[in-house]
C-alpha positions in Angstrom: -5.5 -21.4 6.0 -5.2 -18.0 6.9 -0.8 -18.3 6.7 1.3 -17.8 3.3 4.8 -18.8 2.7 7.2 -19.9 0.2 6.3 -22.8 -1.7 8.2 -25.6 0.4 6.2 -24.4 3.1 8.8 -22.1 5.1 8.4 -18.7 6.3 4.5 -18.7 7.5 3.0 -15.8 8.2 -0.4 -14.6 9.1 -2.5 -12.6 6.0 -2.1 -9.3 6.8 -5.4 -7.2 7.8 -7.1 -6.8 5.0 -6.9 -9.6 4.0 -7.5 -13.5 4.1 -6.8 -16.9 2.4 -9.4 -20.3 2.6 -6.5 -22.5 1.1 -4.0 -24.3 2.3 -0.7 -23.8 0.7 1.6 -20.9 -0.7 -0.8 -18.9 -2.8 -1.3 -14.9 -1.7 -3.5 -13.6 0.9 -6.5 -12.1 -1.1 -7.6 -8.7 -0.5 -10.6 -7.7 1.1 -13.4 -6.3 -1.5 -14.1 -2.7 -2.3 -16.4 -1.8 0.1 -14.8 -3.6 3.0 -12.3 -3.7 5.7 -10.8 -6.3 7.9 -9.0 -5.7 11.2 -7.8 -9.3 11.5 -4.9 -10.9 10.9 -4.8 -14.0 9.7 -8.0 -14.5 8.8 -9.5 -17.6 6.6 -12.3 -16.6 4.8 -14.0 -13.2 3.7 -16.4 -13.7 6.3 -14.1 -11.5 7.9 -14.3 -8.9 5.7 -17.0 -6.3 6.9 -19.4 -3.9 4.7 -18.5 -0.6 4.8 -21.4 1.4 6.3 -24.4 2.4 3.7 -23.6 5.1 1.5 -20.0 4.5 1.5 -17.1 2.8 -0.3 -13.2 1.5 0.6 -10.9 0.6 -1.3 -9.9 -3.4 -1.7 -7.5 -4.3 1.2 -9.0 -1.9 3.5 -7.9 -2.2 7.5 -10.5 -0.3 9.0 -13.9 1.5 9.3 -12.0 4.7 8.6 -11.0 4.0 5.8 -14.8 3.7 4.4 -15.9 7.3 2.7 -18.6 8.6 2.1 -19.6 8.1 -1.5 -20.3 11.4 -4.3 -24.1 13.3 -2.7 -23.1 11.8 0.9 -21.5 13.5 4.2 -20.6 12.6 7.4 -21.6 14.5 10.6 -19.1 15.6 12.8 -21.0 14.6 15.6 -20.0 11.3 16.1 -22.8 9.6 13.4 -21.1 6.6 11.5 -23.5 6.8 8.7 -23.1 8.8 5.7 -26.2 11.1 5.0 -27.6 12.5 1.8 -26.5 16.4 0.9 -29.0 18.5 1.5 -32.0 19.5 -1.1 -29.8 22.0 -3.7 -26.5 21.2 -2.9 -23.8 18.3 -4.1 -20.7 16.8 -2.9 -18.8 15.6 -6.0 -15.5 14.2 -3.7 -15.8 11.3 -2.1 -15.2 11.3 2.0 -16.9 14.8 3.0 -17.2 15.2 6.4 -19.0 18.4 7.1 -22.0 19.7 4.9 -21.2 23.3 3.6 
C-alpha cells in the first residue's frame, strides 16, 4: 500500500506525489483527481489528495497548491490571497490561472 513494483514483487518504490495506491500488489500508483494535489509520497489512499482552493481547478496528478488555477471569471490577487475571486462587474477572464485583474 502506497509502493509499486514489478509483478514478483521487486523494485518497490514509493507512489510518486500525486499520487497514491490502497492495494497491495503491482498495479500503478493512481493519480490524484482534477482538482487536487498531493505533496506526499507514498501515500495509500486519496485521503491524501487535497481540494484545490474554491474557484479553481488542477490537473489529475497534481503536486502542489500551485499548480491549482484559477478557473475562466476568476483571478488571483497578488497580494498574497490564496483564493481565487470573481472578475469584476463588466469584465471577463476567459484563460484559466489569471493572476492580476486588468
Amino acid at each position: 500500500v502506497g509502493f509499486t513494483g514489478e509483478a514478483n514483487g521487486t523494485n518497490c518504490q514509493a507512489c510518486a506525489s500525486g499520487t497514491y495506491k490502497s492495494v497491495i500488489g503491482s498495479k500503478e500508483c493512481t493519480l490524484c483527481q482534477n482538482g487536487t494535489y498531493s505533496g506526499v509520497t507514498g501515500a495509500s489512499s486519496a485521503e491524501a489528495c487535497i481540494e484545490c482552493p474554491a474557484n479553481s481547478v488542477s490537473a489529475a496528478g497534481s503536486t502542489s497548491v500551485f499548480d491549482c488555477l484559477c478557473k475562466p471569471g476568476y483571478f488571483l490577487e497578488v497580494d498574497g490571497s490564496s483564493s481565487c475571486e470573481p472578475c469584476p462587474e463588466g469584465t471577463y477572464n476567459g484563460a484559466a490561472g489569471a493572476t492580476v485583474r486588468e
